[in-house]
C-alpha positions in Angstrom: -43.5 -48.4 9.5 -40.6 -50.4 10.9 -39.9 -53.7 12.7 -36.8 -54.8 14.2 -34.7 -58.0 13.2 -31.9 -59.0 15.3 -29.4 -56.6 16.3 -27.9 -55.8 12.5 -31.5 -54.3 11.0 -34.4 -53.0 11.2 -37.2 -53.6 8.5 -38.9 -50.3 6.7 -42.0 -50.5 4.5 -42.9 -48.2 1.7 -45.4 -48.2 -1.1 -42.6 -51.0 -2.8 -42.5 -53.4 -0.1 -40.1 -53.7 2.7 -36.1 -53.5 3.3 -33.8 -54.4 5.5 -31.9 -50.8 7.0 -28.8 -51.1 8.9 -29.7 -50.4 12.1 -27.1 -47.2 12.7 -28.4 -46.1 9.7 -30.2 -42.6 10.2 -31.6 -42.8 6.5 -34.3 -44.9 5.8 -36.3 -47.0 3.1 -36.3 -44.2 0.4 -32.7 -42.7 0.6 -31.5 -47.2 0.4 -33.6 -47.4 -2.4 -32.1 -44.1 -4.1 -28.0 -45.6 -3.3 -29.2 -48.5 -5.3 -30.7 -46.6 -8.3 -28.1 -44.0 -8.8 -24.5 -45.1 -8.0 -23.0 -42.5 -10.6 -20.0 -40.4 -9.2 -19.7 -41.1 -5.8 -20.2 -37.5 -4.9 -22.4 -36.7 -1.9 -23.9 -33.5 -1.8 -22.5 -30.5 -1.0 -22.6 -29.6 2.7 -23.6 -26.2 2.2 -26.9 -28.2 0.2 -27.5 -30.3 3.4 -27.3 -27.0 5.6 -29.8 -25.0 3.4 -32.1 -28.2 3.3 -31.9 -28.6 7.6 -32.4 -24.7 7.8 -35.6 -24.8 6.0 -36.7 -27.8 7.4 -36.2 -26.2 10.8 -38.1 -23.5 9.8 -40.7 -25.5 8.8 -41.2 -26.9 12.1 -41.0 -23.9 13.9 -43.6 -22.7 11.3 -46.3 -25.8 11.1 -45.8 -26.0 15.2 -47.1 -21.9 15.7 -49.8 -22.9 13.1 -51.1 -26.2 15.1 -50.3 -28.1 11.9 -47.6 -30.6 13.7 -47.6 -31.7 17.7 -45.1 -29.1 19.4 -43.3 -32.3 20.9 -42.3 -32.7 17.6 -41.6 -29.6 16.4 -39.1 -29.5 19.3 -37.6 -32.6 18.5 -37.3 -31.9 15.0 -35.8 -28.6 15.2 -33.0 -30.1 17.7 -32.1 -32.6 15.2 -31.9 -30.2 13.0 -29.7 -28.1 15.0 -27.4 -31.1 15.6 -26.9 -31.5 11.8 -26.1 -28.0 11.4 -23.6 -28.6 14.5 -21.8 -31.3 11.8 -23.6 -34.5 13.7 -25.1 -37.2 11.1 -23.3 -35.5 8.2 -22.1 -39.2 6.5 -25.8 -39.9 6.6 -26.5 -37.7 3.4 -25.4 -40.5 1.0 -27.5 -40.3 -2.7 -25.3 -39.2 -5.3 -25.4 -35.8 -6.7 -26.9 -37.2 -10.1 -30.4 -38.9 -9.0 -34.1 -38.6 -9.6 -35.2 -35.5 -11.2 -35.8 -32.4 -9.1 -34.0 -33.8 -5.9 -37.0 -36.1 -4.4 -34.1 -38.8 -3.6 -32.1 -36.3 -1.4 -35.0 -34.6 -0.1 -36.3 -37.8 1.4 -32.5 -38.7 3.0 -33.0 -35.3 4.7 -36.4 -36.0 6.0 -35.8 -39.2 7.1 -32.6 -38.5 8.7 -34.5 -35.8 10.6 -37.0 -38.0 11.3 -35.2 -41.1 13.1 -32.8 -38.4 14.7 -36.3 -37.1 16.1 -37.4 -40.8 17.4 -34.4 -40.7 19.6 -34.5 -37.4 20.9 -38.4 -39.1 21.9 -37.3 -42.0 23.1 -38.7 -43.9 20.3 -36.9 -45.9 18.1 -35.6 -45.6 14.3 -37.9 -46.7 11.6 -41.3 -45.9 14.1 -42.5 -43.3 11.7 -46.2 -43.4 13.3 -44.5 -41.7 15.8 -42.7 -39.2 13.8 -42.9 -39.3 9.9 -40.4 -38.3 7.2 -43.2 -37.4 5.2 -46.6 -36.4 7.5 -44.4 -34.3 9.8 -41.0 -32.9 8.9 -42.5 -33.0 5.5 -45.4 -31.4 6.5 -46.8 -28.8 3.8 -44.1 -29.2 1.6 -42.9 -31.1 -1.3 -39.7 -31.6 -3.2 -40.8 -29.3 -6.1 -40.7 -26.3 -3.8 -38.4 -27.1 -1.2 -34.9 -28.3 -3.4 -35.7 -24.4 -5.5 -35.6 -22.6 -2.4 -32.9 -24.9 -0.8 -30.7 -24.0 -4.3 -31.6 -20.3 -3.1 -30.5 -20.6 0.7 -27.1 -22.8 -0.9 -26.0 -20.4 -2.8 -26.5 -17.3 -0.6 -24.6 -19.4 2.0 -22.0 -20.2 -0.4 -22.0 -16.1 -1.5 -21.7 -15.5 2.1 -19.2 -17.1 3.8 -16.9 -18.4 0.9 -16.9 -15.9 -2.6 -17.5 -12.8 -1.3 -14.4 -12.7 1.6 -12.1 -14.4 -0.6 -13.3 -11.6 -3.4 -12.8 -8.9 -0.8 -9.2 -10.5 0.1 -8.2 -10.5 -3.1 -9.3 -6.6 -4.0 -7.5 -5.8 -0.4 -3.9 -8.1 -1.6 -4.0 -6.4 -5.4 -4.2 -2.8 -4.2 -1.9 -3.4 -1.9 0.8 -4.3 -4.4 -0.5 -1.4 -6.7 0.7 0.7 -3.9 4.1 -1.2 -3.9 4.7 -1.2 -7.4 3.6 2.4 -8.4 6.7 4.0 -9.2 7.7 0.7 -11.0 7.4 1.7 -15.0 7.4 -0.8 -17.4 6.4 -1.6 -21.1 2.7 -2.3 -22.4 2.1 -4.9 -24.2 -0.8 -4.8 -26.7 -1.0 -7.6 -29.5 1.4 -9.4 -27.4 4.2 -6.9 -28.8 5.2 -3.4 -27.5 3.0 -0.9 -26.6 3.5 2.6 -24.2 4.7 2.5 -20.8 2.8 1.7 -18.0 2.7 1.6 -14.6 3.3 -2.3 -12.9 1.2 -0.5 -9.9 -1.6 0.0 -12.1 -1.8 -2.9 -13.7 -2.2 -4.6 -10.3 -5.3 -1.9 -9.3 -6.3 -2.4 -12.9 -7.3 -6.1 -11.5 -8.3 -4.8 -7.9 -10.9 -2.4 -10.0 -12.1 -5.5 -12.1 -12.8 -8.0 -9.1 -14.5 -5.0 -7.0 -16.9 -4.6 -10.1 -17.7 -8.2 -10.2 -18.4 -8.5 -6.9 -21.2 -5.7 -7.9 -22.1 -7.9 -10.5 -22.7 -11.2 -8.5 -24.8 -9.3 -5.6 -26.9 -7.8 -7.9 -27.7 -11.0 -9.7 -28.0 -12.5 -6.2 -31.3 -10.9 -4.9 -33.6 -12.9 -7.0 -32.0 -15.9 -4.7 -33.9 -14.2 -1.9 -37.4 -14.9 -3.5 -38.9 -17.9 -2.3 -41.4 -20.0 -4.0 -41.5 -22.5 -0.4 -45.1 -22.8 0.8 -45.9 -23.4 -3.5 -46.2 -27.2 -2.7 -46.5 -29.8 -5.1 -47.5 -27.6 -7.7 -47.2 -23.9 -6.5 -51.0 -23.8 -5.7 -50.2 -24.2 -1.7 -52.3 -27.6 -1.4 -52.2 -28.7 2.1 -50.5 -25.8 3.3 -52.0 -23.4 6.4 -52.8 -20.1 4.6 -50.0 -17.9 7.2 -47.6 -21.1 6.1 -45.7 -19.1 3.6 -45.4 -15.8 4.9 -44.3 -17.2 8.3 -41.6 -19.3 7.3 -40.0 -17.0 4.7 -39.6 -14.6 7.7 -38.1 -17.5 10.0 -35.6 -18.2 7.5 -34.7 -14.6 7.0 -33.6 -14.7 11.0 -31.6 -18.0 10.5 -29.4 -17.1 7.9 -29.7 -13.0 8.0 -30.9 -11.9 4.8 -34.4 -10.5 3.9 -36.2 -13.1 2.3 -39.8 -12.9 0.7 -42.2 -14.5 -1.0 -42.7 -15.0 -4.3 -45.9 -13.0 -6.0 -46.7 -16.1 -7.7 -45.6 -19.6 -6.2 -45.8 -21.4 -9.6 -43.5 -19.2 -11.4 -41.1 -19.0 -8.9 -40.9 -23.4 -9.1 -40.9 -23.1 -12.5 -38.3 -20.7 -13.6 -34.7 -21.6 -13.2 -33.6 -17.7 -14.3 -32.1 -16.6 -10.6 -30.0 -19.3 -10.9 -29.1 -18.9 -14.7 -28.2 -15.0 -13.5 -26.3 -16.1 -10.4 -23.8 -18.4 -12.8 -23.8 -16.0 -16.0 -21.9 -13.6 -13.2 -20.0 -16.2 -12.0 -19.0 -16.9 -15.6 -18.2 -13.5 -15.9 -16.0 -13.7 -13.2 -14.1 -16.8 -14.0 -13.6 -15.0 -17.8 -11.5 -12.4 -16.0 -9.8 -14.8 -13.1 -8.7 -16.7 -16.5 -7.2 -13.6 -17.9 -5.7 -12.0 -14.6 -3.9 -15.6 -14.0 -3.0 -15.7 -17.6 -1.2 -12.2 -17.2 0.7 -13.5 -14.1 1.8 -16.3 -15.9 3.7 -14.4 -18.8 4.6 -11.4 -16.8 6.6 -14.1 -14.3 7.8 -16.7 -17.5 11.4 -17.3 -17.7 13.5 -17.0 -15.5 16.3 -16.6 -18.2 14.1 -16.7 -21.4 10.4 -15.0 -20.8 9.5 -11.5 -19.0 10.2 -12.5 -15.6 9.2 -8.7 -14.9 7.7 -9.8 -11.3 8.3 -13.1 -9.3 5.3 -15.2 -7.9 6.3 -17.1 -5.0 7.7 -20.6 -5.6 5.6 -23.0 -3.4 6.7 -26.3 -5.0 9.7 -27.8 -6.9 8.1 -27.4 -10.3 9.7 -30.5 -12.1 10.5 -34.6 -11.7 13.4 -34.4 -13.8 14.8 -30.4 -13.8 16.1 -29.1 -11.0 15.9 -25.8 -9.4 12.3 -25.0 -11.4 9.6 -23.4 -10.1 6.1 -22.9 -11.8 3.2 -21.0 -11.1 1.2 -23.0 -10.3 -1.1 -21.1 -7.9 -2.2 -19.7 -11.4 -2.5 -23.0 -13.4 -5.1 -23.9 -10.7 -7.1 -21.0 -11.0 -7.6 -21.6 -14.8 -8.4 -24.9 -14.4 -11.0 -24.1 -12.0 -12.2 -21.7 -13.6 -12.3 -24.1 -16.6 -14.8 -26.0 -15.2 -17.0 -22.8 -13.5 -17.8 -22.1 -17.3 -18.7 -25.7 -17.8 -20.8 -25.8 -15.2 -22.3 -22.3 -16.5 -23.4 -24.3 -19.6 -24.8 -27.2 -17.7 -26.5 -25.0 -15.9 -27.9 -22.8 -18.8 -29.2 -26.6 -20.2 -30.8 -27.6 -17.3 -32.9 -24.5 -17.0 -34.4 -24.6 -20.2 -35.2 -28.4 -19.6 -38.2 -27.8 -17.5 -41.8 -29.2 -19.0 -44.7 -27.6 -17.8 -45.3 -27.0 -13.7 -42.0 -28.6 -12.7 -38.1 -28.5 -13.8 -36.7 -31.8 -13.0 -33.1 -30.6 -13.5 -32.8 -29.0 -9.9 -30.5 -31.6 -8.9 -27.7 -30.5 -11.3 -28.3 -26.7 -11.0 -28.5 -27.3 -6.9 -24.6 -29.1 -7.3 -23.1 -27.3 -9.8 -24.0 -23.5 -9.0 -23.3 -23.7 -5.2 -20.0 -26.1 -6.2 -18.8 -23.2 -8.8 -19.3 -20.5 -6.0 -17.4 -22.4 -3.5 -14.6 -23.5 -5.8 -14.2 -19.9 -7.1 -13.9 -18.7 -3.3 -11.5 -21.6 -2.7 -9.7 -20.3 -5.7 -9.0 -17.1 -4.9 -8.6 -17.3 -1.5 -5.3 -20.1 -2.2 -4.3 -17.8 -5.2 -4.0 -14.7 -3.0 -2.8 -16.6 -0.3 0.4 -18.5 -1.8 0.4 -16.2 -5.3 -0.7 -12.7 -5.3 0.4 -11.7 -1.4 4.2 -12.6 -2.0 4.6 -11.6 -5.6 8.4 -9.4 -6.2 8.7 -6.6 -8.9 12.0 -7.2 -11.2 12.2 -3.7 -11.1 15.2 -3.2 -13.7 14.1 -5.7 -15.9 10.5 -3.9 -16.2 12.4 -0.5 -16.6 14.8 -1.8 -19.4 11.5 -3.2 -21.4 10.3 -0.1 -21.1 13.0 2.0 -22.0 13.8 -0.6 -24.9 10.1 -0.4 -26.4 9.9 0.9 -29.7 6.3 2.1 -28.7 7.6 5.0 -27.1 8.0 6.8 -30.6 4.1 6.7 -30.4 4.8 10.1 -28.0 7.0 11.4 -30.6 4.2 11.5 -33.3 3.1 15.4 -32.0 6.1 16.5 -32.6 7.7 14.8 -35.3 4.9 13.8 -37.5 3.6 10.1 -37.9 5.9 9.4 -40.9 8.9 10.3 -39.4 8.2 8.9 -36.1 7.2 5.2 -38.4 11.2 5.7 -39.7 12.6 6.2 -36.7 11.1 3.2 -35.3 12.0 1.2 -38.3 15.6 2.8 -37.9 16.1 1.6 -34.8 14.5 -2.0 -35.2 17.1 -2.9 -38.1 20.1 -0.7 -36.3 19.7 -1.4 -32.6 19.8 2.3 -31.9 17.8 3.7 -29.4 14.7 6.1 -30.7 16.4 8.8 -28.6 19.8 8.8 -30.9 18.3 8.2 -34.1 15.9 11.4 -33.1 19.0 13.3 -32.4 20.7 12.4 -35.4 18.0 13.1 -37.6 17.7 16.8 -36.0 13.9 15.9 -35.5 14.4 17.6 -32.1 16.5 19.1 -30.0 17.6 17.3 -26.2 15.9 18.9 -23.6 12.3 18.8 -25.2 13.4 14.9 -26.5 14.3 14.2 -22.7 11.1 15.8 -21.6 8.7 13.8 -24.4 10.4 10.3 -23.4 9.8 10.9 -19.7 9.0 7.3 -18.8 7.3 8.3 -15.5 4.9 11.3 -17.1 4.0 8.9 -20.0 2.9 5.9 -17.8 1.0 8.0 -15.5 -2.8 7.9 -15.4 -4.8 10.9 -15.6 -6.3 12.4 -12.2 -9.5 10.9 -11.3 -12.8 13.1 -12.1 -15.7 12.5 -9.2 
């Protein structure tokens, strides 16, 4: 219900009492009252949140309207807001903070109401005149938050999957074998322990990585298709009160053909409100992934430090002066971000892991945190990688005679000695040649342990770094 006052505000009634609303305002008396119980961070939610939330309210509408449960006027009017929103109209109308009441009833009402005034107009009517067109009675129609924010957690982070992890995963894969290709006749020491291990190819440690992302993109789709499960048409209390008995069925195949995955219904509405474990898998992988980001951007670090004093064995590309007060230094710094962000994935991973075992009995009320910090993790990640290939990975140089003097100056190539010279000698060669400075090749010769041709053949840098052929 809504009256107009002058030409600054309109008045809305709830259950409360009324409230003065601006009068450009799309939201109404619920989202005002939500801005004024939760100012906590300042962070709006995610656009990829408000576009899973419109999608299944527009399937919603088309839904109730084929099933004579909403006026088809409205329908219409609905789903072109709707549209509009998805188009990037009203988007500084979604305004309650990411941390708000429990299981997302504060942003859920922002998006019906926006909706709903967006629908007055397209009507002719005028904000605020829910008789006309209600936030709750029609774009709400047959729903309630405890099933809609679950599935709208779903849609999020198969959007998210979709257009923003999954490309810059398959960027990345494309960008590292690339550079294994460029670097495979590059040999250079291993390093175990941090200290000297057996040669190695600098190609393969580059498809090494390729082979790690392209199994965790495995990973994340696998853990991904309990997103497509949807518990919407559950209601209030996954029993399906006031819901038309095609209801669910219909609008799980509507929102299959917006967004392009095959989506179904849950066997059993309640459990699919109640558990939080799809979302719980989706971040473990996403953990999982961030582990090994951590590491990959760890190993470019070192293998680039110096440039007079570390490995410097490849060089990333400088994209900033790296200091305020030395001059001339670079850092990696496309790296450094990807740990920190990857930092925070697996604190959100934690968050998340608390949250879902904080549910009580039909209802988790912690869907507001899971909804911001799983589809914010995938997004970041995708962010991530797609900078660190980008600026870091695509430009990346091979020092290719500082990785083959490491190589040749390991004392870990005496481990290919020990078949033919015995562990014990080959352990006091290497001592040998740590306290001399010698090279393992003269002390071998010195000792008479073997003669020069089969020493040069042994200490072939190239046979000794290579993998062994693929079996399929």
């Amino acid at each position: 219900m809504s009256e107009t006052t002058g030409a600054a505000y309109r008045i809305e009634k709830d259950s409360m009492g009324d409230r003065h609303i601006p009068v450009e305002a799309y939201y109404g008396i619920q989202t005002l009252r939500a801005t004024e119980n939760f100012p906590i961070s300042g962070i709006n939610p995610l656009p990829t949140y408000v576009d899973a939330c419109v999608l299944i309210k527009k399937a919603t509408a088309i839904a109730n309207s084929e099933l004579g449960c909403i006026p088809q006027d409205i329908s219409r009017a609905i789903i072109q807001a709707a549209d509009e929103v998805l188009n990037g109209k009203f988007r500084d109308q979604f305004v309650v903070d990411v941390y708000q009441a429990g299981a997302g009833t504060s942003h859920h009402m922002n998006v019906n109401e926006v909706l709903a005034n967006r629908a007055l107009e397209i009507l002719g009517d005028e904000k605020g005149n829910y008789k006309r067109v209600s936030p709750n009675d029609h774009v709400n129609y047959g729903q309630s938050t405890n099933d809609v924010i679950p599935t709208a957690i779903r849609i999020g982070a198969l959007l998210a999957l979709e257009h923003s992890l999954y490309p810059a995963l398959s960027d990345a894969v494309t960008a590292l074998d690339n550079k294994a290709d460029e670097f495979q006749d590059i040999v250079k020491s291993g390093r175990t322990h941090m200290q000297d291990a057996v040669p190695v190819r600098l190609g393969e440690s580059f498809r090494a990585w390729a082979q790690i992302l392209s199994d965790h993109i495995n990973r994340i789709e696998r853990a991904s298709e309990d997103l497509m499960v949807l518990g919407l048409g559950g209601s209030a209390a996954g029993t399906g009160l006031n819901t038309h008995p095609q209801y669910r069925h219909r609008v799980a195949q509507i929102l299959s053909e917006l967004i392009d995955k095959p989506l179904q219904t849950a066997v059993h509405l309640m459990a699919a409100m109640q558990s939080m474990a799809p979302f719980v898998s989706v971040s473990g992988s996403l953990r999982n992934l961030a582990q090994d980001c951590v590491k990959i951007s760890h190993d470019l670090r070192l293998m680039d430090s110096g440039p007079k004093t570390g490995l410097k064995e490849i060089q990333l590309p400088p994209v900033q002066p790296g200091s305020s007060i030395m001059p001339g230094k670079y850092n990696p710094v496309m790296a450094e971000m990807t740990s920190m962000v990857c930092f925070q994935v697996m604190g959100y991973d934690s968050a998340i892991a608390l949250a879902a075992q904080a549910g009580q009995l039909e209802l988790n009320v912690m869907m507001p945190l899971i909804a911001y910090n799983l589809i914010h993790s995938i997004e970041i990640l995708g962010n991530t990688l797609s900078a660190l290939t980008k600026r870091g990975i695509e430009g990346i140089q091979a020092n290719r005679d500082r990785c083959r003097d490491y190589a040749e100056g390991s004392l870990a190539l005496v481990t290919a000695l020990n078949p033919h010279i015995g562990y014990l000698n080959a352990a006091a060669v290497a001592k040998e040649s740590l306290e001399t400075g010698k090279s393992l090749r003269q002390i071998v010769l010195e000792r008479e342990l073997m003669n020069p041709d089969d020493l040069a053949k042994v200490l072939n840098l190239e046979e000794m770094s290579a993998l062994p052929p693929t079996e399929h």
